[in-house]
C-alpha positions as CSV (number, residue, x, y, z in Angstrom):
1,X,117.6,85.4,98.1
2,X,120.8,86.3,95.9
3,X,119.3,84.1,92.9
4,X,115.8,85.5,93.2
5,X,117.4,89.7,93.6
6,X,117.6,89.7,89.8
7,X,114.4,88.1,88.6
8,X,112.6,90.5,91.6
9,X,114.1,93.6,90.1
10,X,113.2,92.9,86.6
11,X,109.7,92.2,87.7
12,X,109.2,95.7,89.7
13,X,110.8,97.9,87.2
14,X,108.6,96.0,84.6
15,X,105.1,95.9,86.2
16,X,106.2,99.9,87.2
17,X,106.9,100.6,83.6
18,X,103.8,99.2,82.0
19,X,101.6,100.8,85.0
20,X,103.1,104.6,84.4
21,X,103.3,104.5,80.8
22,X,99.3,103.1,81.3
23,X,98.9,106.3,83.4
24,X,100.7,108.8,80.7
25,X,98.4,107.3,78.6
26,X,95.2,107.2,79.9
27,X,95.4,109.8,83.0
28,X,92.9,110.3,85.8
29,X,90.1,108.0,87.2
30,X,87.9,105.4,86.8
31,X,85.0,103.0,88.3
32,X,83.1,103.4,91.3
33,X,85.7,102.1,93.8
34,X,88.1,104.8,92.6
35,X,86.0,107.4,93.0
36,X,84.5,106.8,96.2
37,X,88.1,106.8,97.2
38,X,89.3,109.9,96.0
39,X,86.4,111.6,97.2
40,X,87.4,110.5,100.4
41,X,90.9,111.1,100.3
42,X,90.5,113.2,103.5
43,X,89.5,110.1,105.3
44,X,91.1,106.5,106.2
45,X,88.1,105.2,106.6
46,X,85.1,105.3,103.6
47,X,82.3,103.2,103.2
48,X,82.6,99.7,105.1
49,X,86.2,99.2,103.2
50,X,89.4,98.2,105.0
51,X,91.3,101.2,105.9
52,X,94.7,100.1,104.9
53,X,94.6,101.0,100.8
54,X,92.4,104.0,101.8
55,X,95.5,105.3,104.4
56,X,97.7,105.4,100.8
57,X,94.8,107.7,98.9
58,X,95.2,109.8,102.3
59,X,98.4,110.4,102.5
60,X,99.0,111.2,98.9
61,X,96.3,114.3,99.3
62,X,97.8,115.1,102.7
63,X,101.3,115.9,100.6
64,X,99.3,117.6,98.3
65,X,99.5,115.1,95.8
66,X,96.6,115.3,92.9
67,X,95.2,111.6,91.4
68,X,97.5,111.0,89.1
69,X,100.1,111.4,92.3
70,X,97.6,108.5,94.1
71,X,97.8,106.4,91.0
72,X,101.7,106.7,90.1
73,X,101.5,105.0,94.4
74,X,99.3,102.8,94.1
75,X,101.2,101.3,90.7
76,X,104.2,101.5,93.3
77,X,102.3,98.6,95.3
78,X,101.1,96.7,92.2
79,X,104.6,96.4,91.1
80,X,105.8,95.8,94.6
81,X,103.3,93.2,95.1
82,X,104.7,91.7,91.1
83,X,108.1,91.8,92.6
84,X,107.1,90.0,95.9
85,X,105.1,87.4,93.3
86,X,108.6,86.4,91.6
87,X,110.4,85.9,95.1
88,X,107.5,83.6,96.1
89,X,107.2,81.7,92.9
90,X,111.0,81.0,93.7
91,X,110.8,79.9,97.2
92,X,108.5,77.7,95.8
93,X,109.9,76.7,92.5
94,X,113.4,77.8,92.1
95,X,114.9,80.7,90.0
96,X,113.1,79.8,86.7
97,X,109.7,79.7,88.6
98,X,110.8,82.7,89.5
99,X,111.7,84.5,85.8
100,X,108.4,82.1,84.6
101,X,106.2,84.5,87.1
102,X,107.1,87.7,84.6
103,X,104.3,86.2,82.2
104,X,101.2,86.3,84.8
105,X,102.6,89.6,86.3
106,X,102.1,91.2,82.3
107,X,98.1,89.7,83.1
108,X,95.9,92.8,81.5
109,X,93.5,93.3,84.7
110,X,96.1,93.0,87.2
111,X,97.7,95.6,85.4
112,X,94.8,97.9,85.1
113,X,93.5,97.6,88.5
114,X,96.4,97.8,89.9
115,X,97.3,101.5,88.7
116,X,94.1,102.6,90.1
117,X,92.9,103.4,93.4
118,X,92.2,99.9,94.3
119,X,93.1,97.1,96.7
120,X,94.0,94.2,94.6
121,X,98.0,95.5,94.6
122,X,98.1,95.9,98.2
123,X,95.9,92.4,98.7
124,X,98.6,90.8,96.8
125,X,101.5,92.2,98.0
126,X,100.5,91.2,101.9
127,X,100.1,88.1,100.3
128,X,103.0,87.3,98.6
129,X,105.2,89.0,100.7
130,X,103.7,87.0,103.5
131,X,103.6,83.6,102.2
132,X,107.6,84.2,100.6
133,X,108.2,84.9,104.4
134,X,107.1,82.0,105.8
135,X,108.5,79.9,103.2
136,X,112.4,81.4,104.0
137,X,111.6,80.0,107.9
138,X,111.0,84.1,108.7
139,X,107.6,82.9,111.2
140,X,107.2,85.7,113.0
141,X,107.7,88.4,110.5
142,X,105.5,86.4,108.4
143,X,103.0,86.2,110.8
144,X,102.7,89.8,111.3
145,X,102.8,90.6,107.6
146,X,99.8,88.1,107.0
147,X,98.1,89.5,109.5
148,X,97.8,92.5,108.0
149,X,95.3,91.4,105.4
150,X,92.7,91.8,107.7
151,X,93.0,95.4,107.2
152,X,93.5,95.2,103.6
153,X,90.4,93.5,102.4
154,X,87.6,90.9,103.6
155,X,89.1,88.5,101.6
156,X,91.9,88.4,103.4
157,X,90.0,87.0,106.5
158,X,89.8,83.2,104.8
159,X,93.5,83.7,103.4
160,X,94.4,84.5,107.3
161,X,92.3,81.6,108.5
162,X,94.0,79.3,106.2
163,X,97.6,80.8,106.6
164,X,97.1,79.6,110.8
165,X,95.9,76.5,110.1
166,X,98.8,75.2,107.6
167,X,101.1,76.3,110.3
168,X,99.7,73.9,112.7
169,X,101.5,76.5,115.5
170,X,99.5,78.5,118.3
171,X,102.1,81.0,117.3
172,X,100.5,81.3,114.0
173,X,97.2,83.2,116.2
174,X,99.4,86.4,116.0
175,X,98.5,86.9,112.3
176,X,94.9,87.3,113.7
177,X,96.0,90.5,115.3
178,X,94.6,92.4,111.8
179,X,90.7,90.9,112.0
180,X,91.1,91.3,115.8
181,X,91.8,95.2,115.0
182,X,89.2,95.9,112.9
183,X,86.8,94.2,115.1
184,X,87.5,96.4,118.4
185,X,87.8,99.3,116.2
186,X,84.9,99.2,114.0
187,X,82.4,97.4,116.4
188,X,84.2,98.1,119.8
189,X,84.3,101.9,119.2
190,X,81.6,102.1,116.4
191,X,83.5,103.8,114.0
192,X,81.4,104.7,110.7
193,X,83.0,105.2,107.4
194,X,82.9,108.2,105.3
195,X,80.6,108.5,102.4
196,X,80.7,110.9,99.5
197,X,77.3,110.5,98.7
198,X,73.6,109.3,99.8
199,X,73.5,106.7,97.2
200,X,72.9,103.4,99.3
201,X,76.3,100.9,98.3
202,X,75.5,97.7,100.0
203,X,76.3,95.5,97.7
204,X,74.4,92.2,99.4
205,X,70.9,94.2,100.4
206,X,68.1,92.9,99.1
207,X,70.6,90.3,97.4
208,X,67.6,87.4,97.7
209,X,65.4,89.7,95.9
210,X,67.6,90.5,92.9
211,X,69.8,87.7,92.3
212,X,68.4,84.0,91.3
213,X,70.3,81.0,89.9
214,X,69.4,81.9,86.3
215,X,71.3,85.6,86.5
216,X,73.6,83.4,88.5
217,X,74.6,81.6,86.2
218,X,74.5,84.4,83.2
219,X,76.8,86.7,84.9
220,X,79.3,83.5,85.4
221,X,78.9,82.5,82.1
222,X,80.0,86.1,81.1
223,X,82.7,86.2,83.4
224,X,83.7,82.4,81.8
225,X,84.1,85.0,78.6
226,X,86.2,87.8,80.1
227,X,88.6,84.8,81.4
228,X,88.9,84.3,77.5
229,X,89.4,87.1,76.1
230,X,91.5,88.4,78.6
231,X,94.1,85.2,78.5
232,X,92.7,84.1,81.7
233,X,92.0,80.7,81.4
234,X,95.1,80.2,80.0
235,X,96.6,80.9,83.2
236,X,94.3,78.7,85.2
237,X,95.2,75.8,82.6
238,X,98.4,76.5,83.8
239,X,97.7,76.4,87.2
240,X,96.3,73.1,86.8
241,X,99.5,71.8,85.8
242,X,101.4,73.5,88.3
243,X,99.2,71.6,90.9
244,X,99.4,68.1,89.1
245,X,103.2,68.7,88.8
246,X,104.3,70.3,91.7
247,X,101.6,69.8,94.5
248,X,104.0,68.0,96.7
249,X,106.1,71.6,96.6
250,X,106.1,73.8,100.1
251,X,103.3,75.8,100.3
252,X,101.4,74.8,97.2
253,X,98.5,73.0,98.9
254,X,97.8,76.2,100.8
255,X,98.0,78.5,97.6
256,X,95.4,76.0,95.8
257,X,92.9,76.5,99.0
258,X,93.6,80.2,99.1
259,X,92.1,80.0,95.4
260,X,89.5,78.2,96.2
261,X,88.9,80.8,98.8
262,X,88.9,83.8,95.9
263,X,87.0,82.0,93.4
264,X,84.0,81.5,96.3
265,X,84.4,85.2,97.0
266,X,83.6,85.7,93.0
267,X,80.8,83.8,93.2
268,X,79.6,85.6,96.0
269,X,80.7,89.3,94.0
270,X,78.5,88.0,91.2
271,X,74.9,87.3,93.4
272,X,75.7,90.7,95.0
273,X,76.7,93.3,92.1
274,X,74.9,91.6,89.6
275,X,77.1,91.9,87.1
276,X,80.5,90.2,85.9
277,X,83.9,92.5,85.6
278,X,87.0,92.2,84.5
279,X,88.1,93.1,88.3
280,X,86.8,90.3,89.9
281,X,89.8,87.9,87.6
282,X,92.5,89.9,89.1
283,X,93.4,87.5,92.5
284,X,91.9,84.2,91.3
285,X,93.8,84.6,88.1
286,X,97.3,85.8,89.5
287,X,97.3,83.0,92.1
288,X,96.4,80.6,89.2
289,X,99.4,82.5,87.1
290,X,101.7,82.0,90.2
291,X,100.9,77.8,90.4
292,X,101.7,78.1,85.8
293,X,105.1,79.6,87.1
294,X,106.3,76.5,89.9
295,X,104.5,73.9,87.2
296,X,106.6,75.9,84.3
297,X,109.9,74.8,86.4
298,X,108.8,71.6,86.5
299,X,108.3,71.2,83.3
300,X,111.4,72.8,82.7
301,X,113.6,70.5,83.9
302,X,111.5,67.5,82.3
303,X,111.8,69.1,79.0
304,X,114.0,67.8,75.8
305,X,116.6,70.9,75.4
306,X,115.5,71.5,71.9
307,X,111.8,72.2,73.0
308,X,112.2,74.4,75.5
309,X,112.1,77.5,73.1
310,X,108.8,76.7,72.5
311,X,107.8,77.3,76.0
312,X,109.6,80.9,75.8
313,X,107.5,81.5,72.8
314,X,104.5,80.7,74.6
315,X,104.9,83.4,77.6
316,X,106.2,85.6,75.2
317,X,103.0,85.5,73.5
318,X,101.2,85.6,76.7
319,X,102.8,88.7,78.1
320,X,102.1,90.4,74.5
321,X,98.9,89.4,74.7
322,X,98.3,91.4,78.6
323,X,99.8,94.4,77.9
324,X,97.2,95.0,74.4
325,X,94.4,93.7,77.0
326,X,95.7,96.4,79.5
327,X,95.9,98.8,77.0
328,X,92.3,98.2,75.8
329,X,90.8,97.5,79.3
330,X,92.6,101.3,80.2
331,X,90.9,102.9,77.0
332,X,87.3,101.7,77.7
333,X,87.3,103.1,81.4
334,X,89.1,106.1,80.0
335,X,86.4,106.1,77.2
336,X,83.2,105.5,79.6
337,X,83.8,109.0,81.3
338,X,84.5,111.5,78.6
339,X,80.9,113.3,79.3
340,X,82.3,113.9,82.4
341,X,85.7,115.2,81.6
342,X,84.5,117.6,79.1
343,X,82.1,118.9,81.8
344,X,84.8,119.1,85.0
345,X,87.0,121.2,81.9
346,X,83.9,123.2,81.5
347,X,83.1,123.9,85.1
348,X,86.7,125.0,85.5
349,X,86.6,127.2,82.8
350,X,83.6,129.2,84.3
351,X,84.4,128.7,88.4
352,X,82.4,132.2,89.0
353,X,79.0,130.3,88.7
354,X,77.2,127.8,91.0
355,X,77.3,124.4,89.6
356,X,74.1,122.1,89.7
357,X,74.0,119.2,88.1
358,X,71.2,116.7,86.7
359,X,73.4,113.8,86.6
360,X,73.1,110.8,84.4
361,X,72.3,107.7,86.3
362,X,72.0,103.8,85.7
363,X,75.1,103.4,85.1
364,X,76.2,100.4,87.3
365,X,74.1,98.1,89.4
366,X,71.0,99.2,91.2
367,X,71.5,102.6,89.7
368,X,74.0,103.1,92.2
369,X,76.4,105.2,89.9
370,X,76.0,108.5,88.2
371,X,77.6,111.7,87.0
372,X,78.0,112.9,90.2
373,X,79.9,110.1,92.0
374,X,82.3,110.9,88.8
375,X,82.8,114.4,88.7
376,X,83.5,113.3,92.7
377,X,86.6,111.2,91.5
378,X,88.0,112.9,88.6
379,X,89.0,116.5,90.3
380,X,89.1,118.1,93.3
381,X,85.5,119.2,93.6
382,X,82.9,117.5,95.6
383,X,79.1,117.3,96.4
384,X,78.4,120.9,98.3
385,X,82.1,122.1,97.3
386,X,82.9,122.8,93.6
387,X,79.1,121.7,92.4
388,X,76.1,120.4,93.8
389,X,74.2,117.2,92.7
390,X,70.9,118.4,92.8
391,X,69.3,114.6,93.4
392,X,71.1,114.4,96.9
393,X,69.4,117.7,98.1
394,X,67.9,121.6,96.9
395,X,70.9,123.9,96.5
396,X,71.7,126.6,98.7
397,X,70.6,130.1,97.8
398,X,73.7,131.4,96.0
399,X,76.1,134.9,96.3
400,X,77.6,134.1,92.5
401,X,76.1,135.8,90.0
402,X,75.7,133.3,87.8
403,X,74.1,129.6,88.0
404,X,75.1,126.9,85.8
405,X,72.6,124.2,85.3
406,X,73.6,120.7,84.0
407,X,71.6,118.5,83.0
408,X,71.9,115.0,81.3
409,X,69.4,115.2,78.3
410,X,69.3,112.6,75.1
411,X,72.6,110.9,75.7
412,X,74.7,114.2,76.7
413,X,74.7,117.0,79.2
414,X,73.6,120.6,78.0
415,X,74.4,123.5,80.0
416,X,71.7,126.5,80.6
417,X,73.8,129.4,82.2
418,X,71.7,132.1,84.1
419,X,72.0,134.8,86.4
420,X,71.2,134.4,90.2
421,X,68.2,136.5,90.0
422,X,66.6,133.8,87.6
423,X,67.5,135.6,84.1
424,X,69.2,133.6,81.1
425,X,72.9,133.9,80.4
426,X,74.2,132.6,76.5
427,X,76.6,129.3,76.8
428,X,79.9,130.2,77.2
429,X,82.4,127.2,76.3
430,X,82.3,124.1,74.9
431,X,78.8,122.8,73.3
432,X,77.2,120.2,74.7
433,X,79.1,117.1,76.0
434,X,77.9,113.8,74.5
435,X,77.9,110.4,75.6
436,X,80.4,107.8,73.9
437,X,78.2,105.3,72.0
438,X,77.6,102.2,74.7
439,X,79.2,104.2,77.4
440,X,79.0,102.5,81.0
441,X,80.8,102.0,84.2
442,X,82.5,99.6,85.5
443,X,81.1,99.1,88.7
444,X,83.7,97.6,91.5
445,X,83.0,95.4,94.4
């Protein structure tokens, strides 16, 4: 581990650097998953998600924290999970597979959703700290530490499945003890998870109905041109070459299934949501970008003395390239809820009225996101407490003496103030709070 302490460190305080200066940057919330979450921060267990990332969002508000406090630890775990990527890459491929992992851990969506409220950092760093584990002989801590994916994210439960099998040990069954969990907890004691809303977020029902090859194929064949733009396929190039290079390598085989594993669960994302994100690149991609770095110390060592600049040019390039696409990807989720922000400034600036709100809607697939579910995630207020959403039920009769009405109207909300007995109050505040042009959310799995 000696040779791989210095590579490891690098990555973490790298990956933590570009995720808090991200933050200071572009502050707050963003997309349906991180909302849903920190409207349930007082809860480990919301909607039918895994209650493992959920437990960090908790335990940040139980301190008292705020969401920039949930997002500065949940960066902690994406550069954690970076850090626990390098160490793998060098059980695997020695120390310059190990420095050669730096590039995919700049990737621009990793980074992103990673310094959100959001499970692919803590997917990846059971992952990778699993896997690293098992490949330094560690079984049983291994074991235990895979395990744990069950209560991270469903697809964890293949990655498990996989993980026993490539042992080829009836030891190996104790990194079932995660799925076993959830199953006697949810279904044995029918727990039900919290939900900040009405809005109905099953992602699969009615999936027959709504999704046929055709849109099948279109949303792939847009997710084909995030891969571009966002550098993706050049990682999975170089995956390709790590496989035909390195494939007889420890643990590679079972990496390349474990893809196989994510890119199926893609496919599966795509008939459900509808839609094709820049999310759904994050796992496929990094496990693809952790293959490039044990092929890049193959080809390394096969590589005249005088070329091998050229190779450091080429991540170079790579990791420039991720950060502007984080950067970018950062600014249009930032962008997409301005209307929003200006109102929550607005509704704190006038807290002795009664908030209702006419929310805009659309947003995401199946309609399932709207103003409200925003609002939800970028403060402290919520549905019945700091504002009502007037589409999830009639407002109680209110003590305040004044009523603020919100309503979305041509592309932006206007705000009709009025007294509690019916009669008009003038605006007070900012004007009314437009739209950006093309404004939309990203909608999460």
């Amino acid at each position: 581990m000696s040779g791989l302490a210095l590579p490891a460190a690098v990555g973490f305080v790298v990956a933590l650097g570009l995720r808090l200066s991200l933050i200071a940057d572009y502050g707050g919330n963003y997309s349906f998953d991180g909302f849903q979450r920190w409207a349930g921060r007082d809860h480990v267990l919301v909607q039918s998600w895994l209650p493992v990332t959920q437990s960090v969002i908790g335990g940040v508000a139980a301190l008292g924290g705020g969401i920039t406090d949930a997002r500065i630890a949940i960066s902690v775990i994406g550069a954690l999970a970076a850090a626990a990527g390098v160490v793998l890459a060098g059980r695997m491929g020695g120390v310059v597979a190990a420095w050669a992992f730096l590039v995919p851990a700049c990737y621009g969506p990793f980074v992103v959703w990673t310094a959100a409220p959001y499970q692919e950092g803590t997917f990846l760093l059971v992952l990778f700290a699993g896997l690293a584990l098992a490949l330094s002989d560690r079984w049983l801590a291994a074991d235990l530490v895979i395990g744990l994916l069950g209560l991270v994210r469903y697809e964890g439960w293949p990655c498990v499945a996989l993980y026993v099998a490539w042992r080829r040990d009836p030891r190996a069954l104790v990194a079932l003890w995660g799925m076993a969990a959830w199953i006697t907890a949810r279904y044995g004691l029918d727990l039900a998870g919290f939900h900040a809303s009405p809005a109905d977020f099953d992602d699969w029902e009615g999936m027959r109905g709504r999704t046929t090859p055709a849109s099948w194929a279109e949303d792939a064949g847009r997710l084909f041109g995030h891969a571009w733009d966002s550098g993706g396929l050049a990682y999975c190039a170089a995956g390709a070459v790590g496989i035909a290079t390195s494939w007889r390598r420890p643990g590679i085989l079972l990496l390349v299934a474990i893809g196989f594993a994510q890119v199926a669960a893609v496919a599966g994302w795509l008939a459900g949501l509808e839609i094709a994100t820049y999310r759904m690149l994050v796992v496929p991609v990094m496990l693809a970008g952790l293959l490039g770095a044990v092929g890049a110390s193959t080809v390394w060592a096969r590589l005249p003395g005088r070329l091998r600049p050229g190779l450091v040019l080429l991540g170079a390039l790579l990791i420039y390239l991720g950060v502007v696409d984080a950067w970018r990807g950062a600014r249009s989720e930032s962008v997409r809820m301005a209307p929003e922000r200006k109102l929550l400034a607005e509704m704190l600036e006038r807290p002795d009225c009664d908030w209702v709100i006419q929310p805009r809607t659309g947003l995401g697939t199946r309609q399932r996101h709207d103003g409200c579910e925003i609002l939800q995630g970028l403060g402290d207020a919520r549905h019945g407490d700091g504002f009502w959403c007037a589409p999830w039920g009639p407002p109680p009769a209110t003590e305040r003496s004044c009523v603020a009405d919100a309503r979305w109207m041509d592309k932006r909300y206007v705000v009709a103030f009025r007294g509690a007995d019916g009669t008009a109050h003038a605006p007070i505040g900012s004007g009314p709070v437009a739209a950006p042009a093309g404004a939309a959310v990203e909608p999460g799995p």
